[in-house]
C-alpha atoms as one frame of an Amber mdcrd trajectory, in Angstrom:
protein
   5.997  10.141  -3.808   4.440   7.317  -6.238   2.976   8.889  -9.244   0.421
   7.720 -11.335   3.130   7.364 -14.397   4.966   4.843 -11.500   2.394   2.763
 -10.416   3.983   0.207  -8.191   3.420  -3.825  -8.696   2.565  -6.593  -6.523
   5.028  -9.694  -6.999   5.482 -12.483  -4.487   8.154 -12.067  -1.434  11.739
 -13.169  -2.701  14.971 -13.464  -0.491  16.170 -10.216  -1.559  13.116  -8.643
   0.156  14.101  -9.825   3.670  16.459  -6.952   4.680  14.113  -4.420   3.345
  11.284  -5.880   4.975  12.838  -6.050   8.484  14.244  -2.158   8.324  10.436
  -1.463   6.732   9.192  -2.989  10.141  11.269  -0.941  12.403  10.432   2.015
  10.442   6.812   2.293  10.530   7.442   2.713  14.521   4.002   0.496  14.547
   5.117  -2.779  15.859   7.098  -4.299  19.157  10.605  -6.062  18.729   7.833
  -8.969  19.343   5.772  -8.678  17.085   8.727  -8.019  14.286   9.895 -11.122
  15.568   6.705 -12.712  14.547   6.638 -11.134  11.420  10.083 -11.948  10.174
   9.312 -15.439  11.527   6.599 -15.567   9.187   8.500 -14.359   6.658  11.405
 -16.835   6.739   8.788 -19.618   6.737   7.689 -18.202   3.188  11.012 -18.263
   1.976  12.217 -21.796   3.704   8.983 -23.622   2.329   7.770 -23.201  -1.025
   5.594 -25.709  -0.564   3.664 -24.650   2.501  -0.105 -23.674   2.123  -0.775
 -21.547   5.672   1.191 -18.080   4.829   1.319 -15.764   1.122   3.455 -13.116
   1.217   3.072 -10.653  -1.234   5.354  -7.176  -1.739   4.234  -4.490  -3.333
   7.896  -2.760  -5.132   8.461   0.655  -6.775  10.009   0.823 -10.626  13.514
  -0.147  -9.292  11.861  -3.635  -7.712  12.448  -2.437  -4.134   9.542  -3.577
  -1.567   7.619  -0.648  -0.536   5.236  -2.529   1.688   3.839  -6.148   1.865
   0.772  -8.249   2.960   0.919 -11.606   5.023  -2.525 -13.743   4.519  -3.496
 -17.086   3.994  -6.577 -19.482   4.191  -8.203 -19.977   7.484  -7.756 -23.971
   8.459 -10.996 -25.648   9.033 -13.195 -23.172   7.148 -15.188 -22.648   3.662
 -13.807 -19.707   2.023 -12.429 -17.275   4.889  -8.883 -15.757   4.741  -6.949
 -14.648   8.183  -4.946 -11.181   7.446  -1.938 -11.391   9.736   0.256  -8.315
   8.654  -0.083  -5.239   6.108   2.971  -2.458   6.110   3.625   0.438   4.204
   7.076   1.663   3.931   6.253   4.828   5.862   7.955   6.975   3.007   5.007
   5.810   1.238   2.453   6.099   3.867  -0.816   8.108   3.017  -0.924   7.058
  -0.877  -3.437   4.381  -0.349  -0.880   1.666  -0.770  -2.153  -0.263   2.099
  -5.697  -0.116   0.508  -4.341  -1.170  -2.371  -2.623  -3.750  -1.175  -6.164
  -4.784   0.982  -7.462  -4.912  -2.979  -5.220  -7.347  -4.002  -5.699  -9.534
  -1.024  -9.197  -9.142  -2.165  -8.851 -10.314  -5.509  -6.492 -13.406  -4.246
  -9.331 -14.458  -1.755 -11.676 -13.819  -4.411 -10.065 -16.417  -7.053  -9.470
 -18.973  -4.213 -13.143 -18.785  -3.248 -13.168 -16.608  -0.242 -16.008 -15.234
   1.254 -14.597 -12.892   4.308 -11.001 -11.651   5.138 -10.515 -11.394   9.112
  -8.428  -9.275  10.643  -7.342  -8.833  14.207  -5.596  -5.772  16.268  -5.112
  -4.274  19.425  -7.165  -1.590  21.026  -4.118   0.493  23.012  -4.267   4.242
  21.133  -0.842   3.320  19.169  -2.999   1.084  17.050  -5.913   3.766  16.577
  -4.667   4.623  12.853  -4.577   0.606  12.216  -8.522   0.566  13.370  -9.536
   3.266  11.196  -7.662   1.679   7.795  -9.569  -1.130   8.533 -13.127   0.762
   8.666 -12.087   2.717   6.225 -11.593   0.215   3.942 -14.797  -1.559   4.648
 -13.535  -3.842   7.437 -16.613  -3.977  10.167 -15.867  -4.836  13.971 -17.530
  -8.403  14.978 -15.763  -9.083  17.801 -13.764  -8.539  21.046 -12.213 -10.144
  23.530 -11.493  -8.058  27.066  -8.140  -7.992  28.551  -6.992 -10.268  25.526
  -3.142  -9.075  24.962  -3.098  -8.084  28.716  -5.082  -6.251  31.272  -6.520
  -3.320  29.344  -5.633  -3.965  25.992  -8.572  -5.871  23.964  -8.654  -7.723
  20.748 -10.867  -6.631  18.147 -11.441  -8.812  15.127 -12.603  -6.855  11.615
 -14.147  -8.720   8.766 -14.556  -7.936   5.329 -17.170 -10.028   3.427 -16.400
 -10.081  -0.705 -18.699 -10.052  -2.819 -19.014 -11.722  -5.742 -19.536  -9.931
  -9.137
């Protein structure tokens, strides 16, 4: 349980967070073996390339420095302002804290200093990714689009947005 007299930090993804991150993944039950694929793929391109622009990772850790969940974003290419969300998780020890929201915060505040003007964020409509739909309305995410059949017969894409505000 994080307490108040705890609160967790956000720090940037290091190589000690890989293993953590991968068992985090298979925990939450929420994602494929392809989609972790994806996601570690995306991770190891964080660590391999310093350098590179397209992905941030950035882990939220408890008081001993061990990731607790972690947000994958970057700029959208050929846009003004707009960030692409590609993956939150929450450890799910720490699910129902409002660590993800938090997390969605901090993404905020990132896009926010870089310029941004919305965060998009896609997901699947089957009913395993209901709870995923609702922390994104919750948090003040609005549906503005959909593609039929996208993923495969049946299972739609639905893209959120979040527009920041300024001030």
């Amino acid at each position: 349980m994080v307490s108040e007299k705890n609160l967790m930090k956000i720090r940037s993804l290091v190589e000690k967070d890989r293993a953590r991150l991968l068992l985090m993944l298979i925990r939450t039950g929420s994602f494929t073996s392809a989609e972790i694929d994806v996601a570690m793929e995306l991770i190891d391109v964080v660590l391999k390339d310093q350098i590179q622009k397209d992905y941030q990772i950035d882990c939220m850790v408890d008081d001993q420095d061990q990731v607790i969940g972690y947000i994958c974003y970057g700029p959208t290419p050929m846009t003004q302002g707009t960030f692409d969300l590609y993956w939150i998780a929450v450890d799910p020890d720490f699910q129902g804290q409002g660590l993800g929201s938090k997390l969605l915060g901090f993404l905020e505040e990132r896009a926010r200093a870089m310029g941004g003007r919305l965060i998009l964020a896609d997901t699947s409509t089957i009913p395993h990714y209901e709870k995923t739909e609702k922390f994104y309305r919750k948090n003040g995410f609005q549906e503005v689009a959909r593609v039929s059949d996208y993923y495969y017969p049946g299972n739609d894409r639905i893209t959120f947005c979040k527009k920041i505000s300024f001030g």
